[in-house]
Structures are given as C-alpha cells and as structure tokens.
matplotlib code that plots the C-alpha trace (Angstrom):
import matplotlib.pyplot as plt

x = [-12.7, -16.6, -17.6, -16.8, -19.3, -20.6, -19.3, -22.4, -21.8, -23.5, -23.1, -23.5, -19.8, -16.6, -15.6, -19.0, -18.7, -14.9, -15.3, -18.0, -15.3, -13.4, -16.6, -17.5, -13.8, -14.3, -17.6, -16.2, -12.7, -10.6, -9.5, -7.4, -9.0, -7.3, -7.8, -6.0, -4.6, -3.6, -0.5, 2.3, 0.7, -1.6, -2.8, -4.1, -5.8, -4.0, -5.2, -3.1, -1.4, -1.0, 2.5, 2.6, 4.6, 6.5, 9.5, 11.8, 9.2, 6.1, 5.0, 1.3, 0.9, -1.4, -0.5, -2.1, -5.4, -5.3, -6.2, -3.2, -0.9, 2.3, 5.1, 4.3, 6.7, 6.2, 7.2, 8.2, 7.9, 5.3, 5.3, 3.1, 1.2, 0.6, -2.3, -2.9, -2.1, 0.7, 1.8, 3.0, 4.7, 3.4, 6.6, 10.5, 9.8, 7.8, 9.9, 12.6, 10.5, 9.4, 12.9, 14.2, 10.7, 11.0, 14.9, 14.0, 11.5, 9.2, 7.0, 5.4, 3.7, 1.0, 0.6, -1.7, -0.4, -1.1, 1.8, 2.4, 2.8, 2.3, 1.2, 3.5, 4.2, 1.8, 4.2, 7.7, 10.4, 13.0, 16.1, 18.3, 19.8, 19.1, 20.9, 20.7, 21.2, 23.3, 24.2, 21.8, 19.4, 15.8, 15.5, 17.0, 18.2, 19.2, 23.2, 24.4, 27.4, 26.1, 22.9, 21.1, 19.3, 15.4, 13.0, 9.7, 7.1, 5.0, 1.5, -0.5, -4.0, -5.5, -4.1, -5.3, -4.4, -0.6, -1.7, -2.0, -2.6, -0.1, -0.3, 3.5, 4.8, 8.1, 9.0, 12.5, 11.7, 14.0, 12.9, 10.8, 11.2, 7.9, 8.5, 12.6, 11.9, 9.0, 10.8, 13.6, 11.7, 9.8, 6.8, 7.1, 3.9, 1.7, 1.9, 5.3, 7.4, 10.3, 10.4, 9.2, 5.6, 3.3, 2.3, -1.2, -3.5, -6.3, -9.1, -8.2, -4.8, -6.9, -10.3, -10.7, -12.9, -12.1, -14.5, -13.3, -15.4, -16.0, -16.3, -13.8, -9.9, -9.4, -9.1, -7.1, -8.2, -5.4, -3.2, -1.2, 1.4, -0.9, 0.3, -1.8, -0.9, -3.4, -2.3, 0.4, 1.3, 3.4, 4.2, 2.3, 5.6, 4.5, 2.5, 4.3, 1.1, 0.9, -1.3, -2.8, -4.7, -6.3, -7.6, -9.4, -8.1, -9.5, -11.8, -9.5, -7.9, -10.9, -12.5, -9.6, -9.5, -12.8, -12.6, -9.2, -12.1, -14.3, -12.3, -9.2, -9.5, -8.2, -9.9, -9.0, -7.0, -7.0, -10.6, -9.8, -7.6, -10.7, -11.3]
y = [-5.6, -5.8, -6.1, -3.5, -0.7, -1.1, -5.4, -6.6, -9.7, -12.8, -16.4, -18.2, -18.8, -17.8, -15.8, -13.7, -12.9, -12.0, -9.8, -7.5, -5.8, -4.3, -3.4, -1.5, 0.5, 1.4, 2.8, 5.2, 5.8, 6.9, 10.5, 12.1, 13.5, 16.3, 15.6, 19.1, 22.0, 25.1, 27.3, 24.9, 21.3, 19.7, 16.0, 13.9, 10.0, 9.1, 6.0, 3.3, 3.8, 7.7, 8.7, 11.4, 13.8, 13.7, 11.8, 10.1, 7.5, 9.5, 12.6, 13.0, 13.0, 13.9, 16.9, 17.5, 16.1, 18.8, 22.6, 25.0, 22.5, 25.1, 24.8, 21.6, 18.6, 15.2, 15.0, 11.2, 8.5, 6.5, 4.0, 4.7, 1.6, 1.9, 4.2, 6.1, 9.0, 11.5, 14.4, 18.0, 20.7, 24.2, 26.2, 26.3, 26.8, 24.1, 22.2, 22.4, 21.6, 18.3, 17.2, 18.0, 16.2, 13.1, 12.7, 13.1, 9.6, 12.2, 11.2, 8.1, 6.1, 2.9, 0.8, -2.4, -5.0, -7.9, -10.5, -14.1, -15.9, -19.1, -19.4, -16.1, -14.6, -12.0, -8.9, -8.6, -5.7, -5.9, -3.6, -3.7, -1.2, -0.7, 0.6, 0.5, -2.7, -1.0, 2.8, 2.5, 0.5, 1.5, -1.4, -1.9, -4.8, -5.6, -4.3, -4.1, -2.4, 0.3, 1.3, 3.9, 2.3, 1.6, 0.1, -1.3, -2.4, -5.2, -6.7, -9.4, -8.3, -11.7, -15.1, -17.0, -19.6, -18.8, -15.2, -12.7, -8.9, -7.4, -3.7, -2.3, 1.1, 2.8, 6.2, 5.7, 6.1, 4.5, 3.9, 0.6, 0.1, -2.0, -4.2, -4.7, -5.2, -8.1, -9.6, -10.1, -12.4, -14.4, -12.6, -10.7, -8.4, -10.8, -8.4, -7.6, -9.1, -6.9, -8.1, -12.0, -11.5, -12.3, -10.3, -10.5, -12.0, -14.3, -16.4, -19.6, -19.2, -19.8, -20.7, -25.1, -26.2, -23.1, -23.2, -21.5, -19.8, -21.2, -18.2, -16.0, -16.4, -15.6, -12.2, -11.2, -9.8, -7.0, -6.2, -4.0, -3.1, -4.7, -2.2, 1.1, 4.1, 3.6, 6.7, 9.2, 11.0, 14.5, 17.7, 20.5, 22.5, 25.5, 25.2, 22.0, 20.1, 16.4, 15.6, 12.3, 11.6, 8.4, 6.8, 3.8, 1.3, 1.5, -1.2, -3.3, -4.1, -4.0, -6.4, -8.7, -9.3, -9.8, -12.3, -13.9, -13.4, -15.3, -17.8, -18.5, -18.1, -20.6, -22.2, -22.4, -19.8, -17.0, -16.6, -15.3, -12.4, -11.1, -7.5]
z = [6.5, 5.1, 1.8, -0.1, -2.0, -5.2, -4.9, -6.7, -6.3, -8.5, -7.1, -10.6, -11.5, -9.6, -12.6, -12.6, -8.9, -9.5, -12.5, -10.6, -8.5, -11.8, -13.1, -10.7, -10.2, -14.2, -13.6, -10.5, -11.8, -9.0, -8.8, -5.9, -2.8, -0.7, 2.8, 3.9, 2.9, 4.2, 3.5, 5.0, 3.6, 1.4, 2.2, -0.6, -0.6, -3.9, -6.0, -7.3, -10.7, -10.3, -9.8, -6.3, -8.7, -11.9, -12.3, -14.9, -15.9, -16.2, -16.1, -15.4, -11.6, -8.4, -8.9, -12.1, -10.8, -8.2, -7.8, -6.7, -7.3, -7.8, -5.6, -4.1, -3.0, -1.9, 1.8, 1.7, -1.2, -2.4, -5.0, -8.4, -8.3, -4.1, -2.6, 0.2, 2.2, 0.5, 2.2, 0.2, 1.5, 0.5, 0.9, 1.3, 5.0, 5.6, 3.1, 5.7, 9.0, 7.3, 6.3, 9.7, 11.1, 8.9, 9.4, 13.4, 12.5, 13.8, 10.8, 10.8, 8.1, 8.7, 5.5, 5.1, 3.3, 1.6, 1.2, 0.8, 4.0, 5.6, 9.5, 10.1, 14.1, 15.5, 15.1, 14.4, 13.9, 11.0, 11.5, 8.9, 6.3, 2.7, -0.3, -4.4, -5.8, -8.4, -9.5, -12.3, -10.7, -9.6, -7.3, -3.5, -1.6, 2.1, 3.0, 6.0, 5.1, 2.8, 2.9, 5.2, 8.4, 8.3, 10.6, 9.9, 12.7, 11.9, 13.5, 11.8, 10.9, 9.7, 8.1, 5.0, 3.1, 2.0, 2.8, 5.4, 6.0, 7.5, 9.1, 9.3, 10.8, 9.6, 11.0, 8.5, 4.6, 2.8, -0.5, -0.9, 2.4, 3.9, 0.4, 0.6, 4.7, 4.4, 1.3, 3.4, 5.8, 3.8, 3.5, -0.2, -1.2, -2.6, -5.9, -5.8, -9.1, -8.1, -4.8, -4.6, -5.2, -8.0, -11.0, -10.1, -7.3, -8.6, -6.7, -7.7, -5.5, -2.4, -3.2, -2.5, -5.9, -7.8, -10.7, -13.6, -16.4, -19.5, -21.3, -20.2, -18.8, -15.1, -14.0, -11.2, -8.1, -7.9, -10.6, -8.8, -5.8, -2.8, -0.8, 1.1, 3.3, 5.5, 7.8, 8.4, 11.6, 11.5, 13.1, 11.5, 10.3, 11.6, 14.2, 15.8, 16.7, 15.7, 12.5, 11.7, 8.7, 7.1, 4.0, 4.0, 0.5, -2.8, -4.0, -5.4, -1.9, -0.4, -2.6, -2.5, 1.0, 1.3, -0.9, 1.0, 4.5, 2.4, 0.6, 2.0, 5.3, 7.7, 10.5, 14.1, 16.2, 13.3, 13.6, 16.8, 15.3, 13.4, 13.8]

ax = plt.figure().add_subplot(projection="3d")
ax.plot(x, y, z, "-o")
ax.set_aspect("equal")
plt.show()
C-alpha cells in the first residue's frame, strides 16, 4: 500500500510527520459514497464511526447521509467504528433473495486487517462456532457447544514489527466474526479493546528511536476498529448474476500502514511478501 493522498508529510519531528495524517482527514471529512443502486440494492463505501443503520446505541446512520434512503436494510453487519463496503436491500423481495443468498454462504465478504502479531503463518482457516457471551451482552466469544458455525479464511498480506496485515474471507456472518475468529488465535485487531487489542495504534509501538515531541503528547495513528470491507461478492437478487464491489480504506488505515511499511517493517523473507 503507497502513501496515502493528502499525507503531507514533514520530516522535522516524528510527532509533526504523525499529526499531518489527522489533519488532513479533518479537512475532507468523510461522507458515504454509493457505489450502486438500482431497485433491488444499494451499495455504499461507509466510513469509520458511522453506524450502517440505526440501532439501540445511536441513531444517526448511513442512511441519513444518503438520498432515497426509505425502505432500506442492511444485508449483513458491520461494525460502527469499521469501514467499507455495506450492502442494502431495496425491497421485501429482494430482502428475501439476500437472506436465502447469505444463509447459502453465497455472500462473501473480504476485510483487511490490521492486528497484533508476531512472525504469524502465511494463511490459515479458523472454524469454530460463536455465540453471546451473555443474554445481555453485546460482545461474543468462541463456544463450541452453543453458538452458530462461522468460518473465516485468512492470508497474510505483510509482517511488521509485532504487526501484520491480514486479508480474511468469511462467506458466514456471525456477528464480530473476523475479530472474535483472529482473537482466538492470537492475533487480536491491533485496535480492538473488546477483543485483545489496543485502544489506539501509535508510532512509537514500532518505530526503533521513536522521538517524541516536546510540545505536544503523542497522537495515535488510528483511533478506531482497524478493521475494512475491502470487497463483497453477491448474487444480484433478481437477476442472479454475481456482483462484486470494492472500496479501497480510508486515510487513517492507509496512513497507518504506510507508516508500519515504513517503520516497522522487518527485514528478511517478509520483504518478499511485498505487493
């Protein structure tokens, strides 16, 4: 992954060169791009820390952001503070071809991630079945007995320093899945509280002879779920034919693993892996 638009970068002081990527995402505040629409589905890029639709906790969504909104429902989860693709249905009929289609694991989701990790495998799969970890709770855990079955795909995309960016495929959507799955082997979102991750991702985790400012505290890379819905493949409901449709991450993803490319990178047989 390049460096990203608008990184105006100064080489002065690691905190100057750091604080030019949130600069820059104030300036172009990120609204929500449709990507299709017709009468059966609308496809929309959504940004981090816009909820797909309104639920218990908030209730200004994507679908206030865009035009002919009524009537629409998300097809499959995604988290608030994630971005990416997020696919509506238009109508009850197609309402009922998707559920069929994602139950079938006919739809299938690619997410980039960045987690914590140290020297992991090229690819894995984990298998194993999720459920609530309570009645009341929002959060989910790994049970075998219990919970519903989900799969997630993984392939390793680069490794840092007690990093990596992962690239995982689920075609089951379980809620939280790609975070409870990669928790459960030891490589947790690298901003992830809920699930093993940090609360934020800062330059001086990686970078040898970090030099911090002397006029302002650190500020973190990503603040946020480092997690993106890179792509999503599905059958139109009507017309059967397969769909696939991509967003490339926001700058804050971007600009941290260019940083991670820049910084943390480690030397020998990952360079190889460099796409």
């Amino acid at each position: 992954m390049g460096k990203p638009d608008d990184w105006d970068e100064v080489e002065s002081e690691d905190e100057e060169e750091l604080g030019a990527a949130p600069r820059a995402a104030a300036r172009h505040r990120a609204r929500p791009a449709v990507l299709f629409a017709d009468e059966s589905i609308v496809v929309v890029n959504k940004p981090p820390g816009l909820a797909a639709a309104p639920h218990h906790h908030v209730e200004h969504s994507v679908l206030d952001e865009i035009n002919d909104a009524v009537g629409l429902e998300p097809v499959y989860r995604i988290d608030d503070d994630a971005s990416g693709v997020i696919a509506y249905s238009a109508s009850p009929q197609s309402r009922a071809a998707l559920r069929e289609a994602r139950h079938a694991g006919r739809i299938v989701l690619t997410y980039e991630a960045i987690v914590r990790a140290t020297l992991p495998n090229e690819s894995g799969s984990i298998d194993r079945a999720i459920a609530p970890v309570g009645s009341q709770s929002l959060n989910m855990r790994i049970d075998e007995r219990h919970g519903r079955p989900a799969q997630t795909q993984w392939r390793l995309r680069d490794a840092y320093a007690g990093f990596a960016l992962l690239e995982c495929t689920a075609c089951t959507h379980v809620e939280h899945q790609v975070r409870v799955h990669l928790a459960s082997v030891g490589m947790p979102i690298a901003v992830d509280p809920v699930y093993g991750g940090g609360r934020e991702l800062f330059l001086s985790s990686f970078k040898v002879g970090y030099r911090p400012s002397r006029r302002r505290p650190e500020r973190p890379l990503i603040g946020r779920l480092s997690l993106h819905l890179a792509a999503a493949e599905l059958p139109h409901p009507s017309r059967g034919e397969v769909l696939r449709f991509s967003a490339p991450p926001p700058r804050d993803f971007k600009a941290t693993v260019y940083q991670l490319d820049k910084y943390g990178r480690l030397v020998g047989p990952a360079d190889d892996r460099r796409k």
